[in-house]
C-alpha positions in Angstrom: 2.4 -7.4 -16.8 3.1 -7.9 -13.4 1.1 -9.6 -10.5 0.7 -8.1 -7.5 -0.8 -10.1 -4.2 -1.1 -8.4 -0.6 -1.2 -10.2 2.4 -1.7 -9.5 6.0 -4.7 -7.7 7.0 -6.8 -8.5 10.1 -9.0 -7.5 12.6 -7.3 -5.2 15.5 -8.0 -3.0 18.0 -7.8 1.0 17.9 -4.3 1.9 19.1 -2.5 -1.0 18.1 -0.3 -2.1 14.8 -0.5 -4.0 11.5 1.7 -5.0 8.9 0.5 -5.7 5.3 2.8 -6.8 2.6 2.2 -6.9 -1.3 4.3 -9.7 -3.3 5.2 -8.5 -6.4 6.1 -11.6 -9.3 5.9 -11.9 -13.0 8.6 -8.9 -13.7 9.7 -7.0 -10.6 12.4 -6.2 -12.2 10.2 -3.6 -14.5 8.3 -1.9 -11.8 9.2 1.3 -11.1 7.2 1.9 -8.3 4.6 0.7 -5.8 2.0 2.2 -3.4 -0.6 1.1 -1.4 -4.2 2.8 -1.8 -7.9 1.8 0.8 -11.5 1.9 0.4 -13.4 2.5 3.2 -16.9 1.6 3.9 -18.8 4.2 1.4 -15.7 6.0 0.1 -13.9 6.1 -2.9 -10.5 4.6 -3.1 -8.0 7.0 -1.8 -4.1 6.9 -1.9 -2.3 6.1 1.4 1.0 5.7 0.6 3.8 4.9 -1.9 7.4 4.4 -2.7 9.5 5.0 -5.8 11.8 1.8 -5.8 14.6 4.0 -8.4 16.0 6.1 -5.5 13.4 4.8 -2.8 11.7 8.3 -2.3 8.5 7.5 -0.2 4.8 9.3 -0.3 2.2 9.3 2.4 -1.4 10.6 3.2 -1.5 13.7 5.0 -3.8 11.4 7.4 -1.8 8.5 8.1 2.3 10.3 7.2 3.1 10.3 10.9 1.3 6.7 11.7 2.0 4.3 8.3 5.4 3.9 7.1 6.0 2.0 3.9 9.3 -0.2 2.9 10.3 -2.3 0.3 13.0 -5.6 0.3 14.1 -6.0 -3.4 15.5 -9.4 -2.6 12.1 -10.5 -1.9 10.3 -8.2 -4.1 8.2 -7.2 -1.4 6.1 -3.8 0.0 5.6 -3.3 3.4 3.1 -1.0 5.2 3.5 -0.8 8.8 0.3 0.9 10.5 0.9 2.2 13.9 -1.8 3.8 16.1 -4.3 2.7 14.2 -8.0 4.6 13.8 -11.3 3.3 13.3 -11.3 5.2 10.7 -8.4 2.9 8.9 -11.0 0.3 8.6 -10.9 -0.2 5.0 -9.6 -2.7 2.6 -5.9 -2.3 1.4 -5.3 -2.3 -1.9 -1.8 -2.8 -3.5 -0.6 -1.3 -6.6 2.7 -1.5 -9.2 4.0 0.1 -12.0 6.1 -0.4 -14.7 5.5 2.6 -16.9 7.1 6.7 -15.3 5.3 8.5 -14.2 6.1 11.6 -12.1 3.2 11.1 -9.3 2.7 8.0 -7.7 -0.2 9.3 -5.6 -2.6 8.9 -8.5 -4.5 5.5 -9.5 -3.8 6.1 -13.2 -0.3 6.4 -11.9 -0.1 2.5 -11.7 -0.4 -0.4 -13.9 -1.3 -3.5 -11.9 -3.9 -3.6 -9.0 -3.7 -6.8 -6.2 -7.3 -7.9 -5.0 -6.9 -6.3 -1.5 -7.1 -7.4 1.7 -9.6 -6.1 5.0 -8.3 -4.1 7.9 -10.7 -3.6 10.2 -10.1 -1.8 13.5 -12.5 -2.0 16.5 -12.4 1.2 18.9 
């Protein structure tokens, strides 16, 4: 088992960016993947986006793919997700999420094995 912690999130206006990173300790070595999913205010958790760290293959949200881009440093065993042009509507808390088991999606919750706590964005228009 693996921990995962993200760190990061904040309070920003609409238009601007934010970067939230998700430490990942205990085993990085075994995780195959990470990706980072959000819950907003009366919604179910939904995935954002996510990267395979085998060939580095990356996955987004049709709603934030041209805004969010997500990068890993295996040195530091770190996840970055850089939000650009951010959206009211990305008010939500982040929640980062590993895996050490294959699986051929990563876009799926059961897809991953280890779940941080999350952290708030909030974004004022």
């Amino acid at each position: 088992q693996v921990q995962v912690a993200e760190s990061g999130g904040g309070l920003v206006q609409a238009g601007n960016s934010l970067r939230v990173t998700c430490v990942v300790s205990g085993g990085p070595l075994f995780v195959l993947g990470v990706g980072w999913f959000r819950q907003r205010p009366g919604k179910d958790r939904e995935f954002v986006a996510a990267i395979r760290w085998s060939d580095g293959n990356t996955y987004y949200a049709d709603s934030v793919k041209d805004r969010f881009s997500i990068s890993e440093d295996f040195r530091k065993n770190t996840v970055v997700l850089q939000m650009t042009s951010l959206r009211p509507e990305d008010t939500a808390v982040y929640y980062c999420a590993a895996t050490t088991k294959w699986s051929e999606t990563l876009i799926t919750e059961t897809s991953y094995t280890d779940w941080g706590q999350g952290t708030q964005v909030a974004v004022s228009s």
